[in-house]
C-alpha positions as CSV (number, residue, x, y, z in Angstrom):
1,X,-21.2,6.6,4.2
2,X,-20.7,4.0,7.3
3,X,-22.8,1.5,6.6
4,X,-23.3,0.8,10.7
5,X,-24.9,3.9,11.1
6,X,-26.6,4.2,7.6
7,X,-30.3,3.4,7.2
8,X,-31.5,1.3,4.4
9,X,-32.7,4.2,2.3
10,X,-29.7,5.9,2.9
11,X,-27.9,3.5,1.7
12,X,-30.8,2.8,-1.7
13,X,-30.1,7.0,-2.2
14,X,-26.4,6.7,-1.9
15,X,-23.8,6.5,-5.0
16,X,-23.2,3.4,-6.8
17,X,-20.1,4.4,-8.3
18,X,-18.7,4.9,-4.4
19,X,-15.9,2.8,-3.5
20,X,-16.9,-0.5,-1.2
21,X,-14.0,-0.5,1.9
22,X,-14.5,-3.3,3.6
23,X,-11.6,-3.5,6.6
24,X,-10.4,-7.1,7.8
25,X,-8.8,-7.8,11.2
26,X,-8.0,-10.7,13.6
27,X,-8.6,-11.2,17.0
28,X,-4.9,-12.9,18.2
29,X,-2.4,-12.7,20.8
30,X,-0.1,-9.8,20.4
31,X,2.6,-10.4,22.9
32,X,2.2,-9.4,26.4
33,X,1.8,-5.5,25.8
34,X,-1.0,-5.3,23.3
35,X,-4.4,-6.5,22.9
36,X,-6.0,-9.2,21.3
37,X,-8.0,-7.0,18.9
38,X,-5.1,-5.1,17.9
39,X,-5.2,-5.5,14.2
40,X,-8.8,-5.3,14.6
41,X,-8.8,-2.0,16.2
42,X,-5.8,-0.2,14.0
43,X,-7.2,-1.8,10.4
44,X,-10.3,-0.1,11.5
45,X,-8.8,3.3,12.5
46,X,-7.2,3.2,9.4
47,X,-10.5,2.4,7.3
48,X,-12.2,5.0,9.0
49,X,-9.4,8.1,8.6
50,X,-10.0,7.1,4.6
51,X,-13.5,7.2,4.5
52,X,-13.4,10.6,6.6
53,X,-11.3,11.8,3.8
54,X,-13.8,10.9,0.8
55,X,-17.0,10.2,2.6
56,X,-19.3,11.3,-0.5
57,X,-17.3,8.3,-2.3
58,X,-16.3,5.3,0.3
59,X,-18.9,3.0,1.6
60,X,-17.5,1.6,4.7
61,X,-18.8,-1.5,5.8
62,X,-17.9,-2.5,9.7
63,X,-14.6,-4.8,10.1
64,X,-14.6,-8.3,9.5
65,X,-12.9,-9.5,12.6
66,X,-12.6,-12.9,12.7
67,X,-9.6,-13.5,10.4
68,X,-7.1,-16.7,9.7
69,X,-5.2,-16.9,12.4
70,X,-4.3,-20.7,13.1
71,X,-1.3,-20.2,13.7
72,X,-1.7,-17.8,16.7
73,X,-4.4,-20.5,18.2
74,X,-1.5,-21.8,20.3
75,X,-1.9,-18.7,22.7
76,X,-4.7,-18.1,24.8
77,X,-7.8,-16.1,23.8
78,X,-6.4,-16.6,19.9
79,X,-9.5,-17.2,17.5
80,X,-8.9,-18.0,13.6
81,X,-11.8,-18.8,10.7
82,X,-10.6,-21.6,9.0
83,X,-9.2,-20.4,5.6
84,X,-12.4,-21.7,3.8
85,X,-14.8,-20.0,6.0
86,X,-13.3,-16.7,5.8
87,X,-13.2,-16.8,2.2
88,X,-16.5,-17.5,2.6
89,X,-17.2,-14.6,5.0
90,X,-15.9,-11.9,3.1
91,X,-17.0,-13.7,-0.4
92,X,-20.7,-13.2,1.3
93,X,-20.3,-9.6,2.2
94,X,-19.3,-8.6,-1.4
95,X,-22.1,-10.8,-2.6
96,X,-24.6,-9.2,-0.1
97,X,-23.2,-5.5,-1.8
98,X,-23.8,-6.7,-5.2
99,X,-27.0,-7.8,-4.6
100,X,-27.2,-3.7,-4.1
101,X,-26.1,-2.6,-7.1
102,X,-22.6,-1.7,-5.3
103,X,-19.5,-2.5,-7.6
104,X,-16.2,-1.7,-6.7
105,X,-14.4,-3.2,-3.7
106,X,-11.3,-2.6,-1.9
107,X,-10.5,-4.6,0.7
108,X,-8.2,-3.2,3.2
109,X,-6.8,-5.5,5.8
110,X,-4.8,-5.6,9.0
111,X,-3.7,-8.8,9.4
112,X,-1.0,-10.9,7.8
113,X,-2.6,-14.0,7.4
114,X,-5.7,-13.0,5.8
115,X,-3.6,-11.5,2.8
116,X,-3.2,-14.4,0.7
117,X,-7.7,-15.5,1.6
118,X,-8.3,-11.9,0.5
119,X,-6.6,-12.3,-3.1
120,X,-8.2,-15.8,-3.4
121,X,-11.8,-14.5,-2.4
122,X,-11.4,-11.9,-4.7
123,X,-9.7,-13.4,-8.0
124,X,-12.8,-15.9,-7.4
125,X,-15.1,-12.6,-7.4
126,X,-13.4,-11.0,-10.3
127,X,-13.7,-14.5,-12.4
128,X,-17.3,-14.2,-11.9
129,X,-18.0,-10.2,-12.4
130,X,-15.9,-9.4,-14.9
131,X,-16.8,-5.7,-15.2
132,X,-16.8,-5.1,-11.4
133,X,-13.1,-3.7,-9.6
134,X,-11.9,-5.4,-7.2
135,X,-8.7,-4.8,-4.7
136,X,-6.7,-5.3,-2.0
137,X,-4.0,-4.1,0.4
138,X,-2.7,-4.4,4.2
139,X,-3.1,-0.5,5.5
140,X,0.9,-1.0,6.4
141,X,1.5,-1.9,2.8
142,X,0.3,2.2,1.7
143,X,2.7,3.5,3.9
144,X,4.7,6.2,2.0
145,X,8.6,5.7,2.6
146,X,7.4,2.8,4.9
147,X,7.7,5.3,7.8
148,X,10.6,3.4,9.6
149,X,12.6,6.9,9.7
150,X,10.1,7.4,12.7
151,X,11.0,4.1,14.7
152,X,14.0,4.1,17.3
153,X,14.3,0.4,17.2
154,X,16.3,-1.7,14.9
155,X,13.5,-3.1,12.9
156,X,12.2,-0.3,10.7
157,X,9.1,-2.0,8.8
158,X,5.5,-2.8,10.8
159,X,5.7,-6.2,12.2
160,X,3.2,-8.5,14.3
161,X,3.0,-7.0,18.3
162,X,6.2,-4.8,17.1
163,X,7.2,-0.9,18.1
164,X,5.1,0.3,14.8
165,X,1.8,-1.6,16.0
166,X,3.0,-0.5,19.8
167,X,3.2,2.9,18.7
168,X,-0.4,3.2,16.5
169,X,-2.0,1.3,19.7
170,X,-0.3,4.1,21.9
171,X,-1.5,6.4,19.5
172,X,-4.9,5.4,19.6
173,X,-5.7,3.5,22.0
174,X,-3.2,4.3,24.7
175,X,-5.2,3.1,27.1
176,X,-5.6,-0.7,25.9
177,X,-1.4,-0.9,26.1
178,X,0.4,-2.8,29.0
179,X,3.2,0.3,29.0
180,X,5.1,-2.1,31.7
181,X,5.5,-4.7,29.3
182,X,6.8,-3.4,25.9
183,X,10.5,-4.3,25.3
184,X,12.4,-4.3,22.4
């Protein structure tokens, strides 16, 4: 179920053994070619293609956007949380699922500085609810054989505003690419 599109008694009706996938992104320069929202836009896709797979058992809650991203605030149009506040943020959301009986959680995230806020947020959580599950992974972490056999440059691994995120952005959002501007 996507909880965007879900009303609240679908949501009261649906299964509380389902999986929680909660998607989290940053909105940060990405070089000249791609767009600010990149990681926003391909953690989501990502999300999304999983809980198509296994909608009966994935509650998908929209992207948390707003991720730690200080050190991107040097370029324009950058915004970050401070580390605090998105633990906070995503510490809330869970909270807000509890509160609805919800209680497993997998956090999948886009965005390289949010990793080590999502295992703080949620060692906090699993300190408090012992019995509840709670994970987390980037989506580029699940990638079987790490898929670099597919890219032509010399970096084979996904990388910030690299060929891989270049290539998922053309992929999906082909449109939203400045095609004059990638280089190696």
């Amino acid at each position: 179920m996507q909880l965007k599109n879900a009303t609240w008694q679908e949501v009261r009706d649906f299964s509380r053994e389902a999986v929680c996938l909660i998607p989290t992104g940053s909105l940060e320069q990405h070089g000249p070619h791609l767009p600010l929202f990149t990681d926003t836009l391909l953690v989501t896709a990502v999300a999304e293609e999983v809980h198509d797979k296994v909608p009966e058992k994935t509650l998908l809650t929209p992207t948390i956007w707003l991720g730690c991203s200080s050190h991107h605030l040097a370029m324009d149009g950058s915004m970050s949380a401070s580390t605090q506040t998105y633990i906070q943020v995503l510490t809330d959301v869970i909270e807000s699922l509890r509160k609805h009986r919800f209680r497993k959680f997998f956090v999948i995230n886009g965005h390289g500085g949010n990793r080590e806020p999502n295992g703080i947020a949620l060692r906090e959580l699993k300190a408090k609810y012992l019995n509840d599950v709670f994970a987390h992974a980037g989506y580029y972490e699940l990638i079987s054989g790490g898929g670099g056999d597919l890219l032509k440059g010399h970096l084979k691994s996904i990388r910030h505003a690299c060929e891989a995120e270049a290539s998922l952005m053309l992929h999906l959002h082909e449109h939203l690419v400045r095609k004059e501007k990638l280089r190696d």
